[in-house]
C-alpha positions as CSV (number, residue, x, y, z in Angstrom):
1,X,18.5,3.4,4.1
2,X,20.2,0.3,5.3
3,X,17.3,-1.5,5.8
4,X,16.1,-0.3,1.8
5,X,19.4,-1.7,0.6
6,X,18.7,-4.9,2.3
7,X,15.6,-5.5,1.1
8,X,16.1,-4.9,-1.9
9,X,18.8,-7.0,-2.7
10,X,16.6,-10.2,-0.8
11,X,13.8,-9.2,-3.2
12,X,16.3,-9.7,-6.0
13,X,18.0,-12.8,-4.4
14,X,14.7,-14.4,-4.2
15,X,13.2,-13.5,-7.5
16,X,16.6,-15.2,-9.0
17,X,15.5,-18.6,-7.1
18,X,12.2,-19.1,-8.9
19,X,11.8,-22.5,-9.4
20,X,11.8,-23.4,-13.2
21,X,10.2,-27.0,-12.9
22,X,8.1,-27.8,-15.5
23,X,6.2,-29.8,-13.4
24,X,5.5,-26.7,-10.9
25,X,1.7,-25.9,-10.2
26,X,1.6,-22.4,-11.8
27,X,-1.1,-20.5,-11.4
28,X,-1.8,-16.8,-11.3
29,X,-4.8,-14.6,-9.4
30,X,-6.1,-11.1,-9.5
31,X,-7.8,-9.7,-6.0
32,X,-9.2,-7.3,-5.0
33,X,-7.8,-5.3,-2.0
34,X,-9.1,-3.6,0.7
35,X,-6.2,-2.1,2.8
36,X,-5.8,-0.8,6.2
37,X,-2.0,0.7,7.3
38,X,-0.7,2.1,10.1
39,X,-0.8,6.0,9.8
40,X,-0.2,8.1,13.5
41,X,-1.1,11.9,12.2
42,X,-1.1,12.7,16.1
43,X,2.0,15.2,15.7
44,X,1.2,16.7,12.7
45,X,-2.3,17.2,13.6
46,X,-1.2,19.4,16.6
47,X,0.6,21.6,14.5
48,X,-2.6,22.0,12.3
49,X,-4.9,22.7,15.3
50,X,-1.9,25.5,16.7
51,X,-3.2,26.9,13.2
52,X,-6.6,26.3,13.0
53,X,-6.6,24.0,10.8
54,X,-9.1,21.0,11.1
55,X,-7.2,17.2,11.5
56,X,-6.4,14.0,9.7
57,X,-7.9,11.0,11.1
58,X,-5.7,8.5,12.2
59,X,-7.2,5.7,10.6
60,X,-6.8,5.5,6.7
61,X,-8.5,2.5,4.4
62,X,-7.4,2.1,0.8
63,X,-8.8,-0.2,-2.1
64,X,-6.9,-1.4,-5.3
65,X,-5.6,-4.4,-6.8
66,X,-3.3,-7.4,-7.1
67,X,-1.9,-9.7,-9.6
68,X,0.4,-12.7,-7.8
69,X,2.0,-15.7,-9.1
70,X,2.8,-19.0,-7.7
71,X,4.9,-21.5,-9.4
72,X,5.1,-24.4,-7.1
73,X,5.4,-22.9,-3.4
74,X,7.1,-19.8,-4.5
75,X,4.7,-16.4,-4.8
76,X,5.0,-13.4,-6.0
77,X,2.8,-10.6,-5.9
78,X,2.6,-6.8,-7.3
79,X,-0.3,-4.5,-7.2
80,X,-1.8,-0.8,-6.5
81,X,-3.5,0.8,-3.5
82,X,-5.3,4.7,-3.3
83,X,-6.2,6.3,-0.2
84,X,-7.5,9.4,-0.1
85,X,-8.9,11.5,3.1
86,X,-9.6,14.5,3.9
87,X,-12.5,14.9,2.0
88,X,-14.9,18.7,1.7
89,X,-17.1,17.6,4.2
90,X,-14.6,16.3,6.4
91,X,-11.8,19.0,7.0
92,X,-13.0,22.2,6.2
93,X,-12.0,23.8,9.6
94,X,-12.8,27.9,10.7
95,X,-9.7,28.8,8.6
96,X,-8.6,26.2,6.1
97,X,-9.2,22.5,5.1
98,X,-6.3,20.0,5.2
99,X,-6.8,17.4,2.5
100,X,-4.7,13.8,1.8
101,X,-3.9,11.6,-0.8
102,X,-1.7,8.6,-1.5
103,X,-0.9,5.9,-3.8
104,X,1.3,3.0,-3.7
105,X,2.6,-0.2,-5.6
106,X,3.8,-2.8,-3.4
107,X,5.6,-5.9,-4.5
108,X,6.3,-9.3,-2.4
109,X,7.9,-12.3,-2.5
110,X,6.5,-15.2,-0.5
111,X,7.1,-18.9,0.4
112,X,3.9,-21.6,0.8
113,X,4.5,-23.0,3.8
114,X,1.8,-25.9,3.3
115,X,1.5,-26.8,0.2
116,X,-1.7,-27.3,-0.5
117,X,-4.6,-27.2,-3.3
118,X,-6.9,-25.2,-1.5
119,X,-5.0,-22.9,0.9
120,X,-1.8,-21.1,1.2
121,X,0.1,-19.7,4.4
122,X,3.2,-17.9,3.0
123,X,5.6,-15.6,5.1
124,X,6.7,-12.3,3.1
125,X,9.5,-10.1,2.4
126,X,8.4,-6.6,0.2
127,X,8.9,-3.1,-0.8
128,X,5.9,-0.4,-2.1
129,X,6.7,2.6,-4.2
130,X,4.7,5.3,-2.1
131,X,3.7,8.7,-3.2
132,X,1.6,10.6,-1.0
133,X,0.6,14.3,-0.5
134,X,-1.2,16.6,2.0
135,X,-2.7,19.4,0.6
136,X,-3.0,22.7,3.6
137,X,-5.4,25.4,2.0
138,X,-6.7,28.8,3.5
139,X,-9.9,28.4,2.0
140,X,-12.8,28.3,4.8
141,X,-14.9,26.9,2.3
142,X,-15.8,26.1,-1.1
143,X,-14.3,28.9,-3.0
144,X,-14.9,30.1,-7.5
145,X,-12.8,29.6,-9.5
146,X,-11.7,33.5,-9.3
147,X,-11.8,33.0,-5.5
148,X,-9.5,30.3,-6.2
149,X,-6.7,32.8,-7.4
150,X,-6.6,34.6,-4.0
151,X,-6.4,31.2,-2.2
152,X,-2.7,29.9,-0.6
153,X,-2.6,26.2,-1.3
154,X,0.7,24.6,-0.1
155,X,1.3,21.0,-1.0
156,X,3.1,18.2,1.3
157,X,4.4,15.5,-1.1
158,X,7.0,12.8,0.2
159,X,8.3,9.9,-2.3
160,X,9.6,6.4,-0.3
161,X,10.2,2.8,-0.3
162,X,9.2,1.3,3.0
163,X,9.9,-1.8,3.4
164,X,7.8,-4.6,5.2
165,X,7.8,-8.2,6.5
166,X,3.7,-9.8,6.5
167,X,2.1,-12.9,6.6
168,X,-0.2,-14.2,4.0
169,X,-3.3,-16.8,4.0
170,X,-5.5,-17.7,1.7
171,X,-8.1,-19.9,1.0
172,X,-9.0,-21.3,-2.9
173,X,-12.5,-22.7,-3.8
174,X,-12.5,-24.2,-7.0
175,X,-14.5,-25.4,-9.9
176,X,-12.8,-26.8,-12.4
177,X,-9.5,-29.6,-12.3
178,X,-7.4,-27.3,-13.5
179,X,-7.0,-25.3,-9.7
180,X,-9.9,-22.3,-11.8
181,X,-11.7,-20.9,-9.0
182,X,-12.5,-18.1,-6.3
183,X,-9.8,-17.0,-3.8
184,X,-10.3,-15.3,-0.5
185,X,-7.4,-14.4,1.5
186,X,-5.7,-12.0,4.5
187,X,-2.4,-10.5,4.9
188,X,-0.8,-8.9,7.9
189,X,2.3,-7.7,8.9
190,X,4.8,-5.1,9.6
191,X,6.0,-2.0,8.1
192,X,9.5,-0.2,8.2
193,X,9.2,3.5,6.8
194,X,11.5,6.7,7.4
195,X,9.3,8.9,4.8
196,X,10.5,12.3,3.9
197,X,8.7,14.9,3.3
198,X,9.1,18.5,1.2
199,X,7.0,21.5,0.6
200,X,6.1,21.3,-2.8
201,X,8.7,19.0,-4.0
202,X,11.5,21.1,-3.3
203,X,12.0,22.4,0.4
204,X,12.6,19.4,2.9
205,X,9.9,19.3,6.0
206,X,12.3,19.2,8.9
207,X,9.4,17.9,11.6
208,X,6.0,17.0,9.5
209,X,4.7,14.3,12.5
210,X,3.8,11.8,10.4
211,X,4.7,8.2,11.0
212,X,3.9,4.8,8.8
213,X,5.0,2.5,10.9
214,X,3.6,-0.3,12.0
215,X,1.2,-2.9,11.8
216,X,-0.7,-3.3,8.2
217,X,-3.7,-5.5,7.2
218,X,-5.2,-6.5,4.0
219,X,-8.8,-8.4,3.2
220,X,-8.5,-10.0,-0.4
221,X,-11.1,-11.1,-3.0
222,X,-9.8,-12.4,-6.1
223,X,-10.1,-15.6,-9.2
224,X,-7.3,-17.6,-9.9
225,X,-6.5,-20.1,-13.0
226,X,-3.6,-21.7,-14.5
227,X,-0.8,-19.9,-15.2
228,X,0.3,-20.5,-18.9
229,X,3.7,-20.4,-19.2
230,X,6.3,-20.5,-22.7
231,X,8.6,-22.3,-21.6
232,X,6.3,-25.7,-21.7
């Protein structure tokens, strides 16, 4: 929680020192995001096999978007990212199927270290609102909807805030004066999560074996053009 606190309160230090120049470059860019996190299911994949239940893969990939701002060399950037996993084919296992969603919006603060027109190398400090659930079903198979009754679904949900530290480049081509133009760029870094989990909400999970930390990476695909701002 101490580490929430403190990024949090940097996030709102920072935002507080964007530069109000009206001689800033601003400009503003929407990407597209193809995401890859850190997810270890190891431990909680043992308990599902100790029930024959069929297992997450390690290795999750999201997609989603992201809006960021620059005004001079300061950046900010908020978005959305889905996973899903877990899918019919997938994880229907001799007794069950174990299914997984999860959806985030991230926001960062960054710094351009370089300065220049066409590319961008910008340390990062951020937070995501994460909401993600496993669902852990009896059904063997595709089931009616009367089936469907007689089915025990429990659902894994856990609500967080991890925070993260990354590194950010990106590279602009343009075509026009005014900085319009394509943008392709890749984020790394780090991320700091103590996620909690409950059974359906309501009953905390006191050992799920999940873990979200670690190393993150992010391909980006976006346009950019100036950002017009009121207060010219």
């Amino acid at each position: 929680m101490k580490v929430k606190t403190l990024t949090t309160l940097l996030l709102a230090f920072s935002m507080s020192c964007l530069p109000a120049q009206s001689d800033s470059a601003r400009m503003v860019s929407f990407n597209m995001i193809l995401s890859i996190p850190s997810a270890d299911f190891t431990d909680f994949n043992e308990q599902t096999r100790n029930l024959n239940l069929p297992a997450l893969e390690n290795q999750l990939v999201g997609i989603g978007g992201e809006f960021q701002f620059q005004e001079g060399r300061w950046l900010n950037s908020f978005g959305f990212v889905w996973f899903e996993g877990g899918t019919e084919e997938q994880t229907f296992g001799p007794s069950g199927l174990v299914s997984y969603t999860h959806f985030e919006i991230p926001n960062r603060i960054g710094y351009d270290l370089i300065r220049s027109p066409d590319w961008v190398l910008s340390p990062e400090i951020g937070i995501s609102f994460r909401w993600s659930r496993i669902g852990l079903s009896t059904a063997a198979r595709a089931v009616t909807v009367g089936q469907a009754l007689d089915t025990e679904i429990q659902q894994l949900e856990s609500f967080d805030v991890p925070a993260e530290l990354s590194l950010q480049v990106q590279r602009s081509f343009t075509f026009d004066e005014d900085g319009t133009g394509l943008l392709l760029g890749l984020r790394g870094g780090y991320r700091l999560d103590d996620s909690e989990w409950k059974v359906e909400g309501t009953v905390p999970l006191s050992d799920p074996g999940i873990d979200y930390n670690g190393l993150f990476f992010e391909f980006r695909l976006g346009i950019r053009g100036p950002w017009s701002d009121s207060r010219r």
